[in-house]
N, C-alpha and C positions, 0 to 999 in steps of 0.2 A: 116353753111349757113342759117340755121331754126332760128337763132337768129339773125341774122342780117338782115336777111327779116323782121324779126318781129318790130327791130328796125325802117327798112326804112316805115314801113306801121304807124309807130306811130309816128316817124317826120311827114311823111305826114299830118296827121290827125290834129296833133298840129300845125301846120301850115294853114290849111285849117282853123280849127276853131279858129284861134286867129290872121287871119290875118286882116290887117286894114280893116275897111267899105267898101264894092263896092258897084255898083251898081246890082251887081249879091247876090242875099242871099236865104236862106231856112227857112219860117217862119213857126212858129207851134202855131195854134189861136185856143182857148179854148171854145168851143162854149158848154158846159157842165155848170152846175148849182153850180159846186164844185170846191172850189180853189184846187191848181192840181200845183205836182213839176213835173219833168219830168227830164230824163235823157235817151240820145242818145250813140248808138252804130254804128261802120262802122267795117265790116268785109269785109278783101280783102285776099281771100282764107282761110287759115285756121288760119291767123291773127286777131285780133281783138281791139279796142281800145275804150272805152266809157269814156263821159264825166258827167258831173252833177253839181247841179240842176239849171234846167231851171223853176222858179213860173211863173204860169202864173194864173192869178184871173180870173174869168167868165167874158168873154167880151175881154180878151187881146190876144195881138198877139206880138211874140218874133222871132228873128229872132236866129237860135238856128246853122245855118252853114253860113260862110259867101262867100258862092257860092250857087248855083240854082241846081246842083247836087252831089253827095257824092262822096268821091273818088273810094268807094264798095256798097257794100247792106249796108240799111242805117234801124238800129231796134230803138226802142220807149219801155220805160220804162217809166210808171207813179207811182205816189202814192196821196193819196186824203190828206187834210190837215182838219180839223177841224170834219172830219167825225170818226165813232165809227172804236173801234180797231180792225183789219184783212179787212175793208172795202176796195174795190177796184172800178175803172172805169169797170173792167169783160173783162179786153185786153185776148184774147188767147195767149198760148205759144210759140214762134218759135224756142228762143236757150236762152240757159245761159248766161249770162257775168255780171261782177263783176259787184257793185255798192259801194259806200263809205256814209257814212252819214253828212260829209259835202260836200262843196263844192270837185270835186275830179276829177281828170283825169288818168284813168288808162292805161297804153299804151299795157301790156297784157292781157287783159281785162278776158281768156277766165282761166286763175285761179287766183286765189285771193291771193298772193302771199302779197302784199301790207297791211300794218296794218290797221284796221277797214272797211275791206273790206268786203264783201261776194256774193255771188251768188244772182242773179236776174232774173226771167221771163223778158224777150225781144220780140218783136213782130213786124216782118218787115214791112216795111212802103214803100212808092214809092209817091214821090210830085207829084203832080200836076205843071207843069209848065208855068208860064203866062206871057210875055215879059220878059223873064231872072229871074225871082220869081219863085222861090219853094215853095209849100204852102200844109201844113198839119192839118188837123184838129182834134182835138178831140170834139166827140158829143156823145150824148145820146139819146134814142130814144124819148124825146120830140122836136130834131130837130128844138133849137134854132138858130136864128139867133145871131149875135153879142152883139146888146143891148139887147135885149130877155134874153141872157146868164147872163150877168154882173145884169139884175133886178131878174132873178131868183136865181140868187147867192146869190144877199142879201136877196130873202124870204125865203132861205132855214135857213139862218145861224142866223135871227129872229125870224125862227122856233124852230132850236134846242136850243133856250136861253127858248122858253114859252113866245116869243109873237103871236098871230095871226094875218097873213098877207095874213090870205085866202092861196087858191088852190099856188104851186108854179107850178107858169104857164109860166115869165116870163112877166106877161103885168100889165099895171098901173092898181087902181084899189084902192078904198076911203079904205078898210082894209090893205092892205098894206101901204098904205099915215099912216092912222092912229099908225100903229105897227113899222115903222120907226119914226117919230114924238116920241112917246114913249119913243125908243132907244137911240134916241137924247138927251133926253129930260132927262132921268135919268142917263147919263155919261155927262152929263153938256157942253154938244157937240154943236156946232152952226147949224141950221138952214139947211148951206147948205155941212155942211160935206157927204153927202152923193153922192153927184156930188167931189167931192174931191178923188187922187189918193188913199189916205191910209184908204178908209172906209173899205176893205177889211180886213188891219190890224186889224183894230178899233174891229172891229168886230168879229175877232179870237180872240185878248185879252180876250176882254169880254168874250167869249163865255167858253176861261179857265180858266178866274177867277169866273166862275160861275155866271155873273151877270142874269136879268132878272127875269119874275115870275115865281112861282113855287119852286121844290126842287132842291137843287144841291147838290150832292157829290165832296170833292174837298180833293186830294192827298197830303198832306206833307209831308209824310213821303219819307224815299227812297227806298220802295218797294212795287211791284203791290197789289192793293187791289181789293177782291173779294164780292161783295154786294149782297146783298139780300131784298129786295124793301117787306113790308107788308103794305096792305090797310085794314083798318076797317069799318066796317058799321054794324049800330047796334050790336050785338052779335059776327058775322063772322068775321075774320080775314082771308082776299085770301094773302100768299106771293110767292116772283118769283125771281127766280134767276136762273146765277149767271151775274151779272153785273162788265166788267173788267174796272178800272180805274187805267191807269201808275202813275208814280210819277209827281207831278207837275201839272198832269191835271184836271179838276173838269168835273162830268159827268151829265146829267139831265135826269133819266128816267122818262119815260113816264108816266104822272098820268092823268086820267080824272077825269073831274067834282071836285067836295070838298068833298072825304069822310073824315068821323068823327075825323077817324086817321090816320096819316102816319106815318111808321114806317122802321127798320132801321137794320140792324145786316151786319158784314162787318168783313174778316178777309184778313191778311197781309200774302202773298206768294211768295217765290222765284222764281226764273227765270225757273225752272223746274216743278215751281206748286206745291210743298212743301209748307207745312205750315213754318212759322216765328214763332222761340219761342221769348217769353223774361219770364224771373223771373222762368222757370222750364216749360211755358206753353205756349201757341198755343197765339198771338199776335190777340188779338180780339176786336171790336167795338161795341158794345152792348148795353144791357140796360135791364129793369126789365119787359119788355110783353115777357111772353112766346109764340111762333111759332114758325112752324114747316122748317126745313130746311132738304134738301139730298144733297151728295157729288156733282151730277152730275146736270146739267140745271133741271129745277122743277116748276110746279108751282100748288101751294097747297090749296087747300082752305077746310079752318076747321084746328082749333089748339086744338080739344078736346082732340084724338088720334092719335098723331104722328106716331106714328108704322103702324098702320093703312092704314098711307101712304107713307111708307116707307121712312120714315125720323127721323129725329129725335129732340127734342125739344130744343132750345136756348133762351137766352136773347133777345129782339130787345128791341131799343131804341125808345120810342116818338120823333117824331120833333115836335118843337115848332115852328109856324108861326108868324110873323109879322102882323101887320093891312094891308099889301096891298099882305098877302099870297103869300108871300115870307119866304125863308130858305134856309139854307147849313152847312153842317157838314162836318166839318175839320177834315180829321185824322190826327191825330200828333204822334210821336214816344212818349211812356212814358219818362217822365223823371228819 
């Protein structure tokens, strides 16, 4: 009997969300600074069924049920795109239920019985309803409006490349004009791509190919790397770590001002956080300045006496900059 309820609750659901257009629907509009998937849940008793992902870019609204109410309690899963790794919107917890990493519709949502499936934080939600409209919002405590959203979306994500677009406030403003133009301007991009639907894509590319000024770290290999960021000036050498970059993505710590040197040290980890050997030894990115690194997050300054600070001494590498102070370093698997 317990399976066949479960059955009839996840017909339902499939049906609900995949029926033609009405004029009745449940939309979820992004009013948050960060491109954002999102994946919904209906619980009707101790049944469960979630679907996924729903993008929605700063400024957009999706319509994610196509009726005005759920057939049960109706939960909300998010995850950020373009932002640093374990980052989140800060949703509280209400209940578990599966999630899938592409597109996926789970109809026993509540174990993960389904291949590439797993467990997800859930957070129950209740529309608003306005002439037969459902309406959900995601916001942040700078409580933007719609286009507010979609302009501070783009200052944030011309931020994380290392251009300056001023405060991300969400309003026009001759430093953001300028730091867009820029953006434009060096991916060989027209004028008015930024009123265009895929500036948002545009803009995640680049931002994991590492474009922009400054330094980027960027991924080839196929497994996680662990960074370690040294700055010099004069004599000193400050470094800080550890900075996580997945396979495939390039990451841009934070550097101020132009010190003398930036530097570089970076080692390859398994999915446990195990070191990667190759050739008998620890898979590492390095170079010929000694500083100081420890196991655990750190940040050190002075390389005279490692011990000292509880760490212990490595190679790091020089970057070398371009005329318009720019760089990136590639890890690559040895050959």
């Amino acid at each position: 009997m317990r399976e066949a309820l479960a059955g009839l609750v996840a017909a339902f659901c499939v049906v609900v969300w995949l029926a033609a257009p009405a004029s009745a629907e449940t939309r979820l509009c992004n009013r948050t600074s960060v491109v954002t998937e999102a994946a919904i849940g209906v619980v009707v008793g101790d049944t469960a069924a979630t679907r996924g992902w729903f993008r929605l870019d700063p400024g957009q609204c999706r319509a994610i049920l196509q009726s005005a109410e759920a057939p049960g309690r109706l939960f909300l899963h998010t995850r950020p795109l373009g932002e640093a790794p374990g980052a989140s919107l800060g949703q509280p917890e209400h209940v578990q239920l599966c999630i899938g990493e592409g597109d996926f519709l789970v109809p026993a949502a509540q174990s993960c019985r389904q291949a590439n499936t797993r467990l997800a934080s859930f957070v129950e939600v209740k529309p608003t309803v306005v002439e037969g409209i459902g309406v959900l919002f995601l916001s942040e405590e700078a409580d933007y409006d719609l286009p507010q959203a979609r302009k501070a979306g783009i200052q944030r994500l011309l931020t994380r490349m290392g251009y300056d677009p001023g405060p991300i406030d969400g309003l026009e403003g001759p430093k953001t004009d300028a730091a867009l133009r820029a953006f434009l301007t060096d991916l060989n991009l027209p004028a008015d791509a930024a009123v265009l639907p895929d500036i948002f894509d545009r803009l995640l590319a680049a931002l994991r190919a590492g474009e922009g000024p400054g330094f980027a770290w960027c991924n080839e290999t196929g497994h996680r790397i662990m960074a370690a960021l040294g700055i010099e000036e004069g004599r000193q050498i400050a470094t800080r770590g550890w900075f996580r970059i997945e396979p495939g993505a390039c990451l841009k710590p934070p550097l101020e001002g132009q010190p003398a040197r930036v530097l570089s040290f970076a080692e390859a980890v398994d999915a446990e956080g195990r070191p990667v050997t190759r050739a008998g030894g620890p898979l590492v990115f390095g170079g010929d300045v000694q500083a100081c690194i420890r196991t655990s997050e750190f940040e050190i300054t002075g390389a005279g006496d490692c011990a000292a600070h509880g760490g212990t001494a490595v190679g790091f590498a020089a970057i070398t900059f371009d005329g318009r102070r720019r760089a990136s370093l590639r890890f690559r698997e040895p050959r």
